[in-house]
N, C-alpha and C positions, 0 to 999 in steps of 0.2 A: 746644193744638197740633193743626197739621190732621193729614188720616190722610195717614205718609207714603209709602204705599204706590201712593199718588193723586196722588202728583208727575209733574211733565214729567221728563224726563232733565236741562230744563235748568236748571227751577228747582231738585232736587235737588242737579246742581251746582255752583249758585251757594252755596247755604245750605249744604252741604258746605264749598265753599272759603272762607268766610266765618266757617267754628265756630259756623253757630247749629243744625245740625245734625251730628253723628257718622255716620261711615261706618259704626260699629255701629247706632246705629238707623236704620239704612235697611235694612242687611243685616235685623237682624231683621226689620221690617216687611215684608219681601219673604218672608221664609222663612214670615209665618205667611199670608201671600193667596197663594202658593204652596201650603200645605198644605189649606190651604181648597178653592183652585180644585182641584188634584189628584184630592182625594176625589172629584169628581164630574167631571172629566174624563178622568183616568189619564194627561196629558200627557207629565209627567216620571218617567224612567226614574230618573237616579240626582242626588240632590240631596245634596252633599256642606256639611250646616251648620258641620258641625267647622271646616271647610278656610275656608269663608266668616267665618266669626267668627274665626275667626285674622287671615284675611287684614284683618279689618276694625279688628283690634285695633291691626295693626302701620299701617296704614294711619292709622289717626287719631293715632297720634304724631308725624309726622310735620308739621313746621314748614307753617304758612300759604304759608308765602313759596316755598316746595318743592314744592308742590302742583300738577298737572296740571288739564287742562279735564273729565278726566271722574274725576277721583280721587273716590271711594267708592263709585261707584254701581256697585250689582248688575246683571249679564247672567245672560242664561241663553240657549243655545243650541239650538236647534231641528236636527234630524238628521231628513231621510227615510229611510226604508226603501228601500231598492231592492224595484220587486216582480219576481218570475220572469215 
């Protein structure tokens, strides 16, 4: 299996909406080149994995045929600081 942390958004979604990949192992995949990159950037503030792997749980039960264009795949959102 390639690494799928190194997917496009779109090939992720495809093989997502297709079952040949889990919305859980994306989630993980993300959570662990997140924690890697983090150590040595300090990008992210608060990375809630609980809430991710939940959401990914309920997400992969859910019918092929029910499925959106970007169903499973991990965001994370980027916040400036205002400066004084």
């Amino acid at each position: 299996m390639c690494d799928l942390a190194s997917l496009s958004a779109v090939d992720a979604a495809k093989q997502t909406r297709a079952g040949a990949i889990s919305a859980a192992e994306l989630v993980e995949a993300a959570l662990e080149r997140t924690a890697a990159l983090n150590e040595r950037l300090q990008a992210f503030m608060t990375i809630d994995e609980t809430g991710a792997r939940r959401t990914a749980e309920r997400l992969d039960a859910i019918p092929a045929s029910q499925r959106g264009p970007l169903h499973g795949l991990p965001i994370a959102f980027k916040f400036a600081r205002a400066r004084p």
